[in-house]
N, C-alpha and C positions, 0 to 999 in steps of 0.2 A: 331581160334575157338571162337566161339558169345557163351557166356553165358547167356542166355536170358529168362523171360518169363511173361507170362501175364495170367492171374490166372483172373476168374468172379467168385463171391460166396457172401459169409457172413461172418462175425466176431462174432464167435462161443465162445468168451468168454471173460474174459476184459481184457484191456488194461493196459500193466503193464509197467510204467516208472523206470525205472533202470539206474545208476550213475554207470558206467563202476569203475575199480582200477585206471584208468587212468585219471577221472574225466569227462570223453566223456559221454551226456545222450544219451540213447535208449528207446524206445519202444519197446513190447514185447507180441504178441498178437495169438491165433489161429486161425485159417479160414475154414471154411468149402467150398469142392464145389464138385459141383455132375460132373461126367465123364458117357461117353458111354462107356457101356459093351459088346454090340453089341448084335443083335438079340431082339434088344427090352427091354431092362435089362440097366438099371444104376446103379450106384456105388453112394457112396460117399467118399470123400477124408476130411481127417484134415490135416493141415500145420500148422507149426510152422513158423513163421514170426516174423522179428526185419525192426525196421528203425532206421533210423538214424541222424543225423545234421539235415537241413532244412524239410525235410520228416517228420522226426520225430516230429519236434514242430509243423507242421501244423494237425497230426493228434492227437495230445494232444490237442490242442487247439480247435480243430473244437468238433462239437457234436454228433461225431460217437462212437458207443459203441456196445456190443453185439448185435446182429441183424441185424447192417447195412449193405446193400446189397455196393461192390466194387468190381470195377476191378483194379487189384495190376499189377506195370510192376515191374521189377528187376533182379536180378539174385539171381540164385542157388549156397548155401555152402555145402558143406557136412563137419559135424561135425561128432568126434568120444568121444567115454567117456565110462566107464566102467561101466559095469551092474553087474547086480549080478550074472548072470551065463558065467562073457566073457564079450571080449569087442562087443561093437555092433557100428552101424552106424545111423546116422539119417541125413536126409536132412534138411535145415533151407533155407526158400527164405530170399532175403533182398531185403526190399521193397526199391524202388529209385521213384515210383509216383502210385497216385493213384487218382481214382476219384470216387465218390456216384453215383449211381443208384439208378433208382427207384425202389421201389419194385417187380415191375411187368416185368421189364426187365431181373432179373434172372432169369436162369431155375431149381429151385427149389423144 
């Protein structure tokens, strides 16, 4: 089974460097991107996103930040954690590459 995906959107909010307990850093960011709903209708989606080792230093370092339009490749986690009424689920992509767009190239 291919764990796989490649996501087009934005970074819906900032980017947050995190020191694992293990001393590993990550990146830690949301995304936004719109899907078809069919009949003429879109949606939009939020994603929770982390990178990691080389991923992750190039996009601390570059000068992307809320707004920038990217397509993310990686795989899919699903994480569990308890809420307040139960435990619940949430998906986490992990980003492994990514590259800027222009603004005009999302569909927005």
């Amino acid at each position: 089974m291919i764990n796989s995906f490649v996501l087009a959107g934005k970074i819906s909010g900032d980017i947050k460097r995190i020191e694992t307990k293990s001393g590993r850093v990550m990146c830690a960011f949301e995304f936004a991107a719109d899907y078809d709903k069919g009949n003429g209708y879109t949606g939009k989606s939020e994603h929770r996103c982390k990178a990691f080792g080389n991923c992750c230093q190039q996009i601390l370092e570059s000068a992307i930040g809320q707004g920038t339009a990217l397509v993310l490749q990686g795989s899919i986690e699903t994480e569990s954690y308890e809420g307040k009424n139960g435990p619940a689920k949430s998906n986490s992509f992990i980003v492994q590459g990514f590259d800027i767009m222009a603004d005009d190239d999302v569909p927005m």
